[in-house]
Jmol script that loads the backbone (N, CA, C; Angstrom):
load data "model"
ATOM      1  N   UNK A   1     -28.726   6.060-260.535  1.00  0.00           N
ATOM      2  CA  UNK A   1     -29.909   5.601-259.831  1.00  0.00           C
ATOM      3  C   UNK A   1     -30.772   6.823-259.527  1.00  0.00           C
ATOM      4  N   UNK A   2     -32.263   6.962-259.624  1.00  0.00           N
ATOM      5  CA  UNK A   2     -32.729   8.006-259.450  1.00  0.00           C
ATOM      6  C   UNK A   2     -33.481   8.300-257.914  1.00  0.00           C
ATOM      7  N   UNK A   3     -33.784   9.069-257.427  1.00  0.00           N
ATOM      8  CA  UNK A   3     -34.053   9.473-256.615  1.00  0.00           C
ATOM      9  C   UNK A   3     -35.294   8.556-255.673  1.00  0.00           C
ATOM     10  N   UNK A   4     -35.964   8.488-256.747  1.00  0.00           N
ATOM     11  CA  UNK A   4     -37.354   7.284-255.738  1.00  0.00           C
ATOM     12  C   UNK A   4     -36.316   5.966-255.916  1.00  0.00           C
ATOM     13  N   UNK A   5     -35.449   5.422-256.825  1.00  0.00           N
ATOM     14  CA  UNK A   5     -35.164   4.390-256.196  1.00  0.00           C
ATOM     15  C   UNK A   5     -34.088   4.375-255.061  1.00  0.00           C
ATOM     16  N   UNK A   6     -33.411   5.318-255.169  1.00  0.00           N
ATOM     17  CA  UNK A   6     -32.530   5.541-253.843  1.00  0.00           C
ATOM     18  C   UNK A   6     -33.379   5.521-252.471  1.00  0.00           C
ATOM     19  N   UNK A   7     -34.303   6.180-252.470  1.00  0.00           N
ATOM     20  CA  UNK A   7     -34.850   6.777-251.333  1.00  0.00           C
ATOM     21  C   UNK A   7     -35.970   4.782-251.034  1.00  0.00           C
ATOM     22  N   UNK A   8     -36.413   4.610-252.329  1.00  0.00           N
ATOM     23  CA  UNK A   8     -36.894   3.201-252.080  1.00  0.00           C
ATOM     24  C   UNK A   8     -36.192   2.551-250.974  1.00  0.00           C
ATOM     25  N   UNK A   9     -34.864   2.003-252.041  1.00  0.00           N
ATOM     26  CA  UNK A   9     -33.807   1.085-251.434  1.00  0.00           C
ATOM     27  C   UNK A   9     -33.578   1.354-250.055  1.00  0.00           C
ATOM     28  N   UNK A  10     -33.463   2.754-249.240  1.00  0.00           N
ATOM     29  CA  UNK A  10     -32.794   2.732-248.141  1.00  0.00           C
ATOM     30  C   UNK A  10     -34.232   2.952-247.291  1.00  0.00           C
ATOM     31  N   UNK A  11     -35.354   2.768-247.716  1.00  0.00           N
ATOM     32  CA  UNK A  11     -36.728   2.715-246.955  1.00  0.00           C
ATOM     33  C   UNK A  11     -36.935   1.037-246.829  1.00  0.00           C
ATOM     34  N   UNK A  12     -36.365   0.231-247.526  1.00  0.00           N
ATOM     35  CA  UNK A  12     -36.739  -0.827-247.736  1.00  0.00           C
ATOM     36  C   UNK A  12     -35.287  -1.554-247.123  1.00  0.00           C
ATOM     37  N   UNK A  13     -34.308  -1.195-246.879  1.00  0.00           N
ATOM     38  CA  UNK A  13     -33.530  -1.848-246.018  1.00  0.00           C
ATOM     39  C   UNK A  13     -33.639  -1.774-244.848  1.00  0.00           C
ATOM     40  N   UNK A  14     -34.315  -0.987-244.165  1.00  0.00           N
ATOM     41  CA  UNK A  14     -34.466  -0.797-242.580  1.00  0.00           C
ATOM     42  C   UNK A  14     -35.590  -1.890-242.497  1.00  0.00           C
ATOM     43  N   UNK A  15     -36.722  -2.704-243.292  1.00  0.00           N
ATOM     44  CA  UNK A  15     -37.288  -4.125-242.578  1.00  0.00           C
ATOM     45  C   UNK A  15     -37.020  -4.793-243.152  1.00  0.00           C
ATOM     46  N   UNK A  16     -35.419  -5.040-243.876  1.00  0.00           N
ATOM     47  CA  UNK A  16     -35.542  -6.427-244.607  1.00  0.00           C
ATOM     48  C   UNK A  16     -35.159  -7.592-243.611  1.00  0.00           C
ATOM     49  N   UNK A  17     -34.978  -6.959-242.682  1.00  0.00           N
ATOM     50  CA  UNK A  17     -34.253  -8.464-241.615  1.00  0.00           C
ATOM     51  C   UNK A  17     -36.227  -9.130-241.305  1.00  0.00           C
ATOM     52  N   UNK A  18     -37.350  -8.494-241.742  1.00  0.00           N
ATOM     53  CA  UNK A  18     -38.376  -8.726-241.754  1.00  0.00           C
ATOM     54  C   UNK A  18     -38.809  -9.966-242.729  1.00  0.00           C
ATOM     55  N   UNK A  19     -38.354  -9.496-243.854  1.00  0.00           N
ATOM     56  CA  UNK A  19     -38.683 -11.090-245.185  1.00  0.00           C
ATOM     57  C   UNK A  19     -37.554 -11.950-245.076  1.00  0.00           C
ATOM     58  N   UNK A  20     -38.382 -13.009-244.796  1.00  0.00           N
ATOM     59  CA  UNK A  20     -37.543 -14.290-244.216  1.00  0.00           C
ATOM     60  C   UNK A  20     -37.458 -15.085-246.100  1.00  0.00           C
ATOM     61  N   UNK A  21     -36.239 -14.962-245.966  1.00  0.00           N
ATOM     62  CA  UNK A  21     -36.113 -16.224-246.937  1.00  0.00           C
ATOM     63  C   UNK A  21     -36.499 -15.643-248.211  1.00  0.00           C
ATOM     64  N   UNK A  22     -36.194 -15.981-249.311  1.00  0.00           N
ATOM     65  CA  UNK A  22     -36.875 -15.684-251.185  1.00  0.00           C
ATOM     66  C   UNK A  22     -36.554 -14.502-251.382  1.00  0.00           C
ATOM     67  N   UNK A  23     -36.446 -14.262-252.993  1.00  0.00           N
ATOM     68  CA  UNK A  23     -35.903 -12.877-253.380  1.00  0.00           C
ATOM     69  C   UNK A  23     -37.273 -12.328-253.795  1.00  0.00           C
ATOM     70  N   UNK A  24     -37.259 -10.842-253.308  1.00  0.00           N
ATOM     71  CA  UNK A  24     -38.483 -10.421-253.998  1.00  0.00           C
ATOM     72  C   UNK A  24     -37.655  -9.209-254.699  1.00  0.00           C
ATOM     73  N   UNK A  25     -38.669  -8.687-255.483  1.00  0.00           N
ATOM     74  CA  UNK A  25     -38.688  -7.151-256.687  1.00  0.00           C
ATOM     75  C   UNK A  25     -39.312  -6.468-256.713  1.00  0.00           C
ATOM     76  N   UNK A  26     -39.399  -5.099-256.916  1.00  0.00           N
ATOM     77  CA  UNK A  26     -39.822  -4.228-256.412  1.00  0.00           C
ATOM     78  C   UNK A  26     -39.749  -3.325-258.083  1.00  0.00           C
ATOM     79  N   UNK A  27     -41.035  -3.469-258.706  1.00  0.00           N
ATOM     80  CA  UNK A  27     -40.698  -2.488-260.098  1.00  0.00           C
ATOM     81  C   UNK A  27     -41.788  -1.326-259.694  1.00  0.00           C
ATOM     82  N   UNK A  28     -40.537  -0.185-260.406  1.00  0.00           N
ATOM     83  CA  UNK A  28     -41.183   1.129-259.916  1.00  0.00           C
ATOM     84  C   UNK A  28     -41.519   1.533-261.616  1.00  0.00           C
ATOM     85  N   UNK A  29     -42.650   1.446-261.822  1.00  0.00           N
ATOM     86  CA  UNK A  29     -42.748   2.069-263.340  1.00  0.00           C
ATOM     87  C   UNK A  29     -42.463   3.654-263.733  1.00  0.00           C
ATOM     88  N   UNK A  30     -41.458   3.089-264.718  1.00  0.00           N
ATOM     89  CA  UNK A  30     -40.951   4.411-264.975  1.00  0.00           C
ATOM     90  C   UNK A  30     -39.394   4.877-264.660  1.00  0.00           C
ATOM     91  N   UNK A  31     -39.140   4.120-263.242  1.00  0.00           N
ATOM     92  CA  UNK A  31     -38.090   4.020-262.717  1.00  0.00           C
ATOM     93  C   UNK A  31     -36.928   3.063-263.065  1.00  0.00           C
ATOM     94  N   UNK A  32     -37.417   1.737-262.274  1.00  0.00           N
ATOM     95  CA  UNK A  32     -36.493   0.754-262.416  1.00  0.00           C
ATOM     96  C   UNK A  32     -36.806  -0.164-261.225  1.00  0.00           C
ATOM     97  N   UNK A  33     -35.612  -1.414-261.024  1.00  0.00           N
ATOM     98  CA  UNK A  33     -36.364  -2.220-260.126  1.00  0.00           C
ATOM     99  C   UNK A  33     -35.573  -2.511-259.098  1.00  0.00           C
ATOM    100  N   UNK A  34     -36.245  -3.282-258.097  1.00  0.00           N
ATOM    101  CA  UNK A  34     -35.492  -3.136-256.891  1.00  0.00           C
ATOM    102  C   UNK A  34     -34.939  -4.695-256.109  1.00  0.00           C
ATOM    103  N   UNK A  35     -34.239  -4.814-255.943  1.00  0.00           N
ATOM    104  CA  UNK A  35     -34.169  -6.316-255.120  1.00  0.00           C
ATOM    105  C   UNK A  35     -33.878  -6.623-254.049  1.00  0.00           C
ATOM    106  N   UNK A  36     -34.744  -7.536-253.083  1.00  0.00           N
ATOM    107  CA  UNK A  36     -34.514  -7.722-251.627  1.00  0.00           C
ATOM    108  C   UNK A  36     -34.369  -9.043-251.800  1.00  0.00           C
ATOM    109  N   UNK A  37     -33.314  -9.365-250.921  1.00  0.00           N
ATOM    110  CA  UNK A  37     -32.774 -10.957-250.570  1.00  0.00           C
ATOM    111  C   UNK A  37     -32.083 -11.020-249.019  1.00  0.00           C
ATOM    112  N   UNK A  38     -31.263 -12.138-248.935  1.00  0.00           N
ATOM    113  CA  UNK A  38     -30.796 -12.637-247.965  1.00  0.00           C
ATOM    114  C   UNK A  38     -29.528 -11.602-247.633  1.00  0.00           C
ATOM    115  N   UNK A  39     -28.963 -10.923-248.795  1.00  0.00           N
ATOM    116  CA  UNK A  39     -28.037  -9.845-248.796  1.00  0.00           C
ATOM    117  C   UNK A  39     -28.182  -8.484-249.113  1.00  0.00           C
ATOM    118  N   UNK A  40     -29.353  -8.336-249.025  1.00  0.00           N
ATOM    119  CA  UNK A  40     -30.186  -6.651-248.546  1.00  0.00           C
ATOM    120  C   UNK A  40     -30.991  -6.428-249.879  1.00  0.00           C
ATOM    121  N   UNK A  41     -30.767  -5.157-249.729  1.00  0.00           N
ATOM    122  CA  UNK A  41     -31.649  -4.331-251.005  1.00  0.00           C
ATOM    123  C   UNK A  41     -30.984  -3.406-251.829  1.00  0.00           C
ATOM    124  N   UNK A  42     -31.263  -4.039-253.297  1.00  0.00           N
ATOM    125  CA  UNK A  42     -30.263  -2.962-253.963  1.00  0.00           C
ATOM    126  C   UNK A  42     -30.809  -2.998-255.309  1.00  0.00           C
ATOM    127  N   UNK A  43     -30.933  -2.112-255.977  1.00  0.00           N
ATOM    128  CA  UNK A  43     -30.848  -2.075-257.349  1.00  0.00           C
ATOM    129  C   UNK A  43     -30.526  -3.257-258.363  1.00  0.00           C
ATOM    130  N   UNK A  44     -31.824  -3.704-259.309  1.00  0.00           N
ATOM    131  CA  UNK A  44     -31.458  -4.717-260.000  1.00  0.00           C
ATOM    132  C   UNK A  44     -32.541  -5.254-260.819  1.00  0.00           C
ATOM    133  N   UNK A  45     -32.334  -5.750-261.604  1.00  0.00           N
ATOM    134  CA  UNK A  45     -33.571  -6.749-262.214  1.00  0.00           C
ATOM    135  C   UNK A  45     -33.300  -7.797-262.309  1.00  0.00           C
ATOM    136  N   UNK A  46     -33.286  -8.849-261.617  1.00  0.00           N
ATOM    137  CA  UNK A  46     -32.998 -10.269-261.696  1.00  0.00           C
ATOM    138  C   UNK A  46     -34.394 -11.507-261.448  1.00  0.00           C
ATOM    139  N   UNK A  47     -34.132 -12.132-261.492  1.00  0.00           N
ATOM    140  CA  UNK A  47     -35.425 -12.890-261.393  1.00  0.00           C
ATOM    141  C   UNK A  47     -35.673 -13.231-260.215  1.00  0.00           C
ATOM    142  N   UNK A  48     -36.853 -13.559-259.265  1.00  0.00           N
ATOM    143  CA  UNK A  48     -37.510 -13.370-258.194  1.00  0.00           C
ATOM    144  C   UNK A  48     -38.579 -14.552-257.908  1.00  0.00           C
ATOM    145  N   UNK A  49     -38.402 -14.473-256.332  1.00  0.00           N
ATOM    146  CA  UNK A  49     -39.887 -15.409-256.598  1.00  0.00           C
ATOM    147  C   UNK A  49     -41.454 -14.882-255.878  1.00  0.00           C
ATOM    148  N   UNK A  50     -41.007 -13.144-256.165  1.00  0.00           N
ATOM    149  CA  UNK A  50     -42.331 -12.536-256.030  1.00  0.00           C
ATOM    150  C   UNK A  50     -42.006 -10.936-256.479  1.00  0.00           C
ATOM    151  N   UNK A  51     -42.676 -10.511-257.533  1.00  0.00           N
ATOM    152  CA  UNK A  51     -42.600  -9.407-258.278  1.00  0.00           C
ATOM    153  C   UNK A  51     -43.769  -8.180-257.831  1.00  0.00           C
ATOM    154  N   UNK A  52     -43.339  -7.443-257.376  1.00  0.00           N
ATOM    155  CA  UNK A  52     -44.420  -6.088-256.884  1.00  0.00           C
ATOM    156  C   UNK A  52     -44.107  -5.074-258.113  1.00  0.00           C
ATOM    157  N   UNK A  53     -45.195  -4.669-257.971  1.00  0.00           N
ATOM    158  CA  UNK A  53     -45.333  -3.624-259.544  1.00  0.00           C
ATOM    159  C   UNK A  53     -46.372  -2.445-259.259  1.00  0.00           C
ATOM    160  N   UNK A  54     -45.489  -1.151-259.364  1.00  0.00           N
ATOM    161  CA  UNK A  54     -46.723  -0.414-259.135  1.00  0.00           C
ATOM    162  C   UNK A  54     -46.093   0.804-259.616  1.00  0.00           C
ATOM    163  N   UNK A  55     -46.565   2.504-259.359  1.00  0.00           N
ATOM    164  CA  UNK A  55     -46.063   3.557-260.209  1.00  0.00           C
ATOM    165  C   UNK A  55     -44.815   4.177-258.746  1.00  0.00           C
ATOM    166  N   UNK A  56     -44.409   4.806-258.998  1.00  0.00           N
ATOM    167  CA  UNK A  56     -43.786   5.871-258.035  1.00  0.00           C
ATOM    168  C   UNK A  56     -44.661   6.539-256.574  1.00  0.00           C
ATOM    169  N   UNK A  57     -45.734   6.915-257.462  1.00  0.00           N
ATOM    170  CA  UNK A  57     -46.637   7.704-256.366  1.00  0.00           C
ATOM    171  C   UNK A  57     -46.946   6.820-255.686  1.00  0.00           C
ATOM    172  N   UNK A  58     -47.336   5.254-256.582  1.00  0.00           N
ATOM    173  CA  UNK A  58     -48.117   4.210-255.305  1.00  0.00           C
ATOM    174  C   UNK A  58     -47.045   3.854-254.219  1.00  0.00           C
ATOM    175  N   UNK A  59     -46.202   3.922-254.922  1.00  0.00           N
ATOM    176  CA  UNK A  59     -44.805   2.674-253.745  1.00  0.00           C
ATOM    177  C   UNK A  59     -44.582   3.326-252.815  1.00  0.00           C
ATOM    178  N   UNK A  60     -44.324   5.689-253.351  1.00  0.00           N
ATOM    179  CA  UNK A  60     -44.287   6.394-252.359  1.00  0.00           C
ATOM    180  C   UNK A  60     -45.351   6.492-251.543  1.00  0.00           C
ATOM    181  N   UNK A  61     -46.246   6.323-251.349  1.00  0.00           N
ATOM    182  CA  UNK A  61     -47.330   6.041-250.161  1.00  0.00           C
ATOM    183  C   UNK A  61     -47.445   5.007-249.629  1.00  0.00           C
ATOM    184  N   UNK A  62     -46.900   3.754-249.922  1.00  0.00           N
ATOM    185  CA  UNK A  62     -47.035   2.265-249.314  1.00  0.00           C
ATOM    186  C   UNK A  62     -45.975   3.043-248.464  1.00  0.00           C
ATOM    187  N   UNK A  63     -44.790   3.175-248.762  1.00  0.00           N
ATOM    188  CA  UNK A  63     -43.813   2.968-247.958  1.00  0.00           C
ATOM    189  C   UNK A  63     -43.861   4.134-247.022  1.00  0.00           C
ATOM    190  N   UNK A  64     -44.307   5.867-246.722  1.00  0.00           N
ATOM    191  CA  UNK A  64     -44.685   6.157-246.295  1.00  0.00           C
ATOM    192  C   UNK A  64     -46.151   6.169-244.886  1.00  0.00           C
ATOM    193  N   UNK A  65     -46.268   4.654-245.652  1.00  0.00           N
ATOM    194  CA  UNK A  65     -47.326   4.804-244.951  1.00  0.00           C
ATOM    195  C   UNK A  65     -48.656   5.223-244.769  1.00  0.00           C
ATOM    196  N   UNK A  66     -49.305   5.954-246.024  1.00  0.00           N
ATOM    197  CA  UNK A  66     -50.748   6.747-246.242  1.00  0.00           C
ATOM    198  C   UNK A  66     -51.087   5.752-246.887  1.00  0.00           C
ATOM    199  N   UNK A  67     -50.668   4.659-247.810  1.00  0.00           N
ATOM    200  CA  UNK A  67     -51.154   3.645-248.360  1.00  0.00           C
ATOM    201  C   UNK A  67     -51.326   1.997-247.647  1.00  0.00           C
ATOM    202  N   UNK A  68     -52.326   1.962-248.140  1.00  0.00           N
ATOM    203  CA  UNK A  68     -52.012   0.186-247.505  1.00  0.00           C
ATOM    204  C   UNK A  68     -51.607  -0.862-248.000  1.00  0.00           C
ATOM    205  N   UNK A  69     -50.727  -1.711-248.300  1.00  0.00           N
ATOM    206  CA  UNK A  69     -50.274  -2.566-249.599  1.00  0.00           C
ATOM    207  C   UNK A  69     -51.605  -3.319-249.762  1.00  0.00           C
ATOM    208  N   UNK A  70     -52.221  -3.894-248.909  1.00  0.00           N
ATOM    209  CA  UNK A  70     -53.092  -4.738-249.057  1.00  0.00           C
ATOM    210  C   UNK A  70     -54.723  -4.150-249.767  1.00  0.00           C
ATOM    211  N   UNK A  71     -54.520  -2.526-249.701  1.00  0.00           N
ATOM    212  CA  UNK A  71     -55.603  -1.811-250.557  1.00  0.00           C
ATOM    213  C   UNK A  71     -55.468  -1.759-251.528  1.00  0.00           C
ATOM    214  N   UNK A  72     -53.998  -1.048-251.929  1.00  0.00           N
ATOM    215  CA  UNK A  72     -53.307  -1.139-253.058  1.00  0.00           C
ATOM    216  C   UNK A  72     -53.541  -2.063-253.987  1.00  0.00           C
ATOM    217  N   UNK A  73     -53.317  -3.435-253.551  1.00  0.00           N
ATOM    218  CA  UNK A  73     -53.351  -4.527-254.056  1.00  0.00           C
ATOM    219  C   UNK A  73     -54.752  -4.942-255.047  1.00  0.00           C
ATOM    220  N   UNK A  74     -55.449  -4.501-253.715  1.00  0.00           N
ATOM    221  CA  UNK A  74     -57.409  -4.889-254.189  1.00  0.00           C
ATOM    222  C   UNK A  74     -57.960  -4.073-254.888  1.00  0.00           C
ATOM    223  N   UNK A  75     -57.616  -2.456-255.349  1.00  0.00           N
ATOM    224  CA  UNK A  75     -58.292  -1.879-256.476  1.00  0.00           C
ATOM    225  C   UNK A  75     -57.004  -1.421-257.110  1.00  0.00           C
ATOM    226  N   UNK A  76     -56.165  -2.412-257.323  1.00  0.00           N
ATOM    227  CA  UNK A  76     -55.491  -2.660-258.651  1.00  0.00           C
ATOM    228  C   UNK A  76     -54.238  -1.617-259.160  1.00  0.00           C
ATOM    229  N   UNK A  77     -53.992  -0.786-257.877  1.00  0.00           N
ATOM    230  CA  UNK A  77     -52.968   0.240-258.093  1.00  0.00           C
ATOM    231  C   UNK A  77     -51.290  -0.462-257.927  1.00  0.00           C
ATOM    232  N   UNK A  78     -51.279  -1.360-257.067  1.00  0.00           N
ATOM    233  CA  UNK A  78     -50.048  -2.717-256.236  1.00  0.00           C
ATOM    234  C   UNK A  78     -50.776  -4.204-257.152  1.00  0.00           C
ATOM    235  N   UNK A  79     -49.622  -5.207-258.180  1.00  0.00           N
ATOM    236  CA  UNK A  79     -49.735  -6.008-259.065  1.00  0.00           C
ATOM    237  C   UNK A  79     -48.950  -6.623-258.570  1.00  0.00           C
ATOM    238  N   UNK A  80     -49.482  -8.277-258.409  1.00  0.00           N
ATOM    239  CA  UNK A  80     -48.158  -9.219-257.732  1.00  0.00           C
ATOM    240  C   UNK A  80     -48.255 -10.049-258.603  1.00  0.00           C
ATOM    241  N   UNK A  81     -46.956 -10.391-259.013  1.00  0.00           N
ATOM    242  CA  UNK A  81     -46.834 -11.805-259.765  1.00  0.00           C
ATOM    243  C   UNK A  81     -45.757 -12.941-258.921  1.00  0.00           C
ATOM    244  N   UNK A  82     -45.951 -14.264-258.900  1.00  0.00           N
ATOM    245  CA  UNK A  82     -45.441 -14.879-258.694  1.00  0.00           C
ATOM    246  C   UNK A  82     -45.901 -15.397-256.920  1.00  0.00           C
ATOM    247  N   UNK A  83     -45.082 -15.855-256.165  1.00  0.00           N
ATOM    248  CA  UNK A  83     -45.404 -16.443-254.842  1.00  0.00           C
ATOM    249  C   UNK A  83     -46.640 -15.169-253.818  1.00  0.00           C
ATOM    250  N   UNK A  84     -47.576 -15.632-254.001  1.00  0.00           N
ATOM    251  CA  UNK A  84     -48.091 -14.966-252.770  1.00  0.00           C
ATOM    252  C   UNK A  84     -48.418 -15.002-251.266  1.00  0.00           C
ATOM    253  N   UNK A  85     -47.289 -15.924-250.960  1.00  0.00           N
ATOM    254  CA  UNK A  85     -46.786 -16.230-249.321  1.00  0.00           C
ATOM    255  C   UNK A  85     -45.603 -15.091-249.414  1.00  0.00           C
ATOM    256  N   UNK A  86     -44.590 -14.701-250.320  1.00  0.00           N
ATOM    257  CA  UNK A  86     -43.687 -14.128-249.957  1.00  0.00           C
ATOM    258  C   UNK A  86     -44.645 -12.715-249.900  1.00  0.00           C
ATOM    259  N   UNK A  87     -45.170 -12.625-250.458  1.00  0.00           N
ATOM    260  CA  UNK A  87     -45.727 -10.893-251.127  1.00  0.00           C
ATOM    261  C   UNK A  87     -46.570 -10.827-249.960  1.00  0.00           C
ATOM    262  N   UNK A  88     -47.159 -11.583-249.351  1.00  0.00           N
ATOM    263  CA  UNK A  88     -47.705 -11.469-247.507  1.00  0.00           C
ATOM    264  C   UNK A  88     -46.830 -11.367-246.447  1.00  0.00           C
ATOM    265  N   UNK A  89     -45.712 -11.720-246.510  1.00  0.00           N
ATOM    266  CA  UNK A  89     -44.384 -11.290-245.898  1.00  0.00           C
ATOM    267  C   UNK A  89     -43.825 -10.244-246.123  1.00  0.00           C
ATOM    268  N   UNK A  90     -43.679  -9.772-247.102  1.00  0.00           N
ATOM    269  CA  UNK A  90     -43.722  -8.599-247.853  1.00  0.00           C
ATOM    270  C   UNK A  90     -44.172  -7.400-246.904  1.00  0.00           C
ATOM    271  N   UNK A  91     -45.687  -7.572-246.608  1.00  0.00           N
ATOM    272  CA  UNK A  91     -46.534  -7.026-245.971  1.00  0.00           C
ATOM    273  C   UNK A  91     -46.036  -5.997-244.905  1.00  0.00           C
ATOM    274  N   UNK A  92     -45.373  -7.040-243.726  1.00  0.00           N
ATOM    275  CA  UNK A  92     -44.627  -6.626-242.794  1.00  0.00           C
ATOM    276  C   UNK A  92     -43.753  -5.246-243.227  1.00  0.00           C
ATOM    277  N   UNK A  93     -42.530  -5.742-244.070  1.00  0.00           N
ATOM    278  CA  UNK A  93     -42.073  -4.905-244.381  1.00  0.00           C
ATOM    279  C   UNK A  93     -42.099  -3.714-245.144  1.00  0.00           C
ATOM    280  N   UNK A  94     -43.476  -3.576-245.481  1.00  0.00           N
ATOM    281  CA  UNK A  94     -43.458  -2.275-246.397  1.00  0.00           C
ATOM    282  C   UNK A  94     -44.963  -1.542-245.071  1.00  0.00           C
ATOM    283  N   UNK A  95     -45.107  -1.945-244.091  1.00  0.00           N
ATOM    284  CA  UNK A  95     -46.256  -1.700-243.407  1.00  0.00           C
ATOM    285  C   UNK A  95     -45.422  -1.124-241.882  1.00  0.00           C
TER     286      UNK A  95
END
end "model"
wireframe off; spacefill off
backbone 0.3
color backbone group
């Protein structure tokens, strides 16, 4: 596992008690992908019912915090496919 997704995964388990309900994914291009569910966050590619897509640098600033997912989102750097009630829940936890 490489380093942004390690450091992902354990940035992204401290709000998952935040996304209620549905599996989401987390693809780091370049990297690999990530999965949050009802039984945490871990490494994986499985199917989802909301897919986030973005590079390394973007995810490292969402989750840091200098980014906004919801900016991200609007000039096209953060790509959602699938449910966009979960990927607004989402919100919470990467904010």
């Amino acid at each position: 596992m490489s380093d942004v997704i390690n450091a992902a995964v354990e940035r992204l388990s401290a709000g998952v008690g935040r996304f209620d309900g549905g599996i989401a994914k987390f693809v780091i291009t370049g990297e690999g992908a990530i999965m949050m569910d009802a039984d945490g966050v871990r490494e994986g590619d499985e199917e989802a019912d909301v897919t986030l897509i973005a590079s390394a640098d973007v995810f490292q600033a969402i989750l840091e915090g200098t980014m906004n997912p919801t900016s991200a989102f609007m000039t096209g750097k953060l790509k959602i496919d699938g449910s966009m009630g979960k990927a607004m829940q989402l919100a919470a936890v990467l904010s």
